[in-house]
N, C-alpha and C positions, 0 to 999 in steps of 0.2 A: 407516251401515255403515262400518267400518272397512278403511282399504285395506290390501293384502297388505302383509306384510314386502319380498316383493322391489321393490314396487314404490316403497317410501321406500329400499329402498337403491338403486334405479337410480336415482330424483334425486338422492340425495346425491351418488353416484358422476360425474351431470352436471355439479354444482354443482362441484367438485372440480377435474376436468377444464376446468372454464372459466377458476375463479378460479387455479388452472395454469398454462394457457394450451397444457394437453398435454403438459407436459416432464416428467411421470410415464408417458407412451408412447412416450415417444423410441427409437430403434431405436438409436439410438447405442451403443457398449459400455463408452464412456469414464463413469469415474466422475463424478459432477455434487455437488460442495458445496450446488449450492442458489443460490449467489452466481453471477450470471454476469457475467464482466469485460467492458469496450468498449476498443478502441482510441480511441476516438472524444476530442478534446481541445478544450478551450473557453479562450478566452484570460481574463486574469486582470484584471481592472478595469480595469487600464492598457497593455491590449492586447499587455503584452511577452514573456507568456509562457504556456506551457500546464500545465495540471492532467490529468490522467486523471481520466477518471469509469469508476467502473464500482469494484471494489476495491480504497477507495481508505486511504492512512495519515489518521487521522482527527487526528494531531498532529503539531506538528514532532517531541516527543519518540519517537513512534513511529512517524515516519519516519525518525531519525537511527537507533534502536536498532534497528528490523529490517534496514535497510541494513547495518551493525557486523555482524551475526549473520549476516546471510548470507554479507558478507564472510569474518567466521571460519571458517563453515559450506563456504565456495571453491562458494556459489549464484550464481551472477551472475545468473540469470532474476530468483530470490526479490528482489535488491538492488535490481534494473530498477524494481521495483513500485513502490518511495517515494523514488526516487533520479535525474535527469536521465543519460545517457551519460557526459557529462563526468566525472562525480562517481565512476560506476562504473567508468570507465574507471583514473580516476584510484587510486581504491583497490584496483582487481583489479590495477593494476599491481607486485605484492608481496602473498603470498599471508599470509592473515591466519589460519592452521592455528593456529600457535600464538601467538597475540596476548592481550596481557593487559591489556587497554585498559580505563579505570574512566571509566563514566560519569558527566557532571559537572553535566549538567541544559540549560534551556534559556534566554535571557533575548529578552523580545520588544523588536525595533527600534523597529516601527510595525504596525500591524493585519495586515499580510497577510507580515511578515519576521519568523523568528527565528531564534540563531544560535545553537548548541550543540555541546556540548564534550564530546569524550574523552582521558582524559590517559592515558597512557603512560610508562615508566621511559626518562628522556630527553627529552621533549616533550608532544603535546599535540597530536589532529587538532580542527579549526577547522572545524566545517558551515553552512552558510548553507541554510534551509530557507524555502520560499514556497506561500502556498497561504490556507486558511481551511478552520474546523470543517467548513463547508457544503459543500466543493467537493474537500477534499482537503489534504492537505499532499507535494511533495515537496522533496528536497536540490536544491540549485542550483549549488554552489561549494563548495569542500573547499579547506581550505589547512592546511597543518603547520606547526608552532611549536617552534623545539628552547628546551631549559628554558636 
């Protein structure tokens, strides 16, 4: 004998609900990506420094470029995400509204350092980015170079 319809969609519906873990019930009202971020930070092989886990830049070049873009964008939250304080500090200090900055790529140091480049009419910002594919990439250190 065949069971009811409702009764495979109420397992489905449990299956769901678990493999979830509920957060299609959530009573909250804030909208949900789906992704959820951690504070939470784990030091880097050589103990010197932290990654965020949770939403992370999966490149140094795509930590350098969403930092840039948020800066032009005057997002300081957005920058925080692939970016140390220092770094955002450093570039929220002059507002990047109208910046015509050309990205110039990335060159790796050693496995978990690489250093990339935006030029500018005049100079040139210098990023130092640390991290790995697994764990994250952010910015560490920012310097400027007049031409």
């Amino acid at each position: 004998m065949a069971k009811p319809k409702w009764k495979c969609g109420l397992i489905v519906g449990i299956i769901l609900v678990s493999v979830l873990g509920g957060s299609a019930c959530s009573s909250n009202d804030s909208k949900s990506s789906g992704t959820e971020e951690s504070n939470s930070s784990i030091p880097d092989d050589q103990g010197e420094s932290t990654v965020t886990i949770g939403v992370i830049c999966t490149s140094a070049q795509e930590a350098t470029e969403t930092t840039v873009n948020a800066w032009e964008a005057s997002d300081k939250a957005a920058a925080s995400r692939c970016a140390e304080d220092v770094v955002v500090e450093s570039l929220f200090s002059t507002s990047g509204a109208k910046a015509e900055w050309v990205f110039q790529g990335c060159v790796g140091v050693n496995a978990s350092t690489e250093k990339c480049a935006f030029t500018y009419e005049g100079g040139a910002a210098l990023f130092t980015a640390i991290g790995s594919d697994a764990m994250g990439w952010k910015l560490s250190e920012l310097s400027f170079q007049a031409d």
